[in-house]
N, C-alpha and C positions, 0 to 999 in steps of 0.2 A: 488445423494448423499443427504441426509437427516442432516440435520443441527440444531442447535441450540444455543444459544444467550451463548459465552464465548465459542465456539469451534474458532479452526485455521484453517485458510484453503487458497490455492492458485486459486485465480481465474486468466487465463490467465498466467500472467507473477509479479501478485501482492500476496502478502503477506500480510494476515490482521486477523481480529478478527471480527467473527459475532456479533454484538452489540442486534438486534432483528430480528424476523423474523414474517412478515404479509405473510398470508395465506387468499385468498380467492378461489371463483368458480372460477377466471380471473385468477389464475395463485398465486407466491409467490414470494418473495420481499422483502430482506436481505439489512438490515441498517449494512453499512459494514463502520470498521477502519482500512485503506493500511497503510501499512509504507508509503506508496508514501505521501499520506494526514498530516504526519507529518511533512514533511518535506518542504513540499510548502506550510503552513499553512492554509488548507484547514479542514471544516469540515468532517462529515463523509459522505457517499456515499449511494445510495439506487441504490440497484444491483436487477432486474427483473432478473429472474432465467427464459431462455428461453433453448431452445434445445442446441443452439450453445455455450452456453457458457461451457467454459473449468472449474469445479470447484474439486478441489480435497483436498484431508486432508493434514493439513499442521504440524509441530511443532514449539515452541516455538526459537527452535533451527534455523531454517526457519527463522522466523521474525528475530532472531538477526544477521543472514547473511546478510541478503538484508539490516540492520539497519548500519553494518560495510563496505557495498559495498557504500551503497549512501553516509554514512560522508566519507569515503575515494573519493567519488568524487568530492563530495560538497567540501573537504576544499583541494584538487587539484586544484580546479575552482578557491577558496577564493584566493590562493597561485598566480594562474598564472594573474590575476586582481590584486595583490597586485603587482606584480611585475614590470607589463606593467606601473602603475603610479609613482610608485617608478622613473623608469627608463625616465620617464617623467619630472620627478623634479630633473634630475642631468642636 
């Protein structure tokens, strides 16, 4: 797949934004932003584009699923940690 810097696309099971992409003789190499990396306050990623990797076109529509699946986990998480102390302090 041929890519460029503000396309969407899923690599694997991620969801993100290609930010740049370096091209050399060695191969290419996509400065990528996952939802994942927002969420765990990570910067962005540098993905080497080898044989094996899974990379396919994604939409905007895309990123706000995976954006609505993780806050729906994350504040599951927040929820069941809030509760365990709570129930602590009676």
């Amino acid at each position: 797949m041929n890519v460029k810097p503000g396309d969407v696309v899923k690599i694997y099971s991620w969801h993100g934004v290609v930010q740049d992409v370096f091209t050399s003789a060695g191969g290419t190499v996509l400065k990528m932003r996952f939802v994942k990396n927002l969420f765990f306050g990570q910067e962005s990623e540098l993905i080497e584009l080898v044989d094996e990797i899974e990379i396919a076109p994604a939409t905007v529509e895309d990123l706000r699923g995976e954006i609505r699946s993780r806050a729906r986990y994350q504040q599951n998480e927040i929820d069941r940690f809030l509760t365990v102390a709570e129930r602590r302090l009676k």
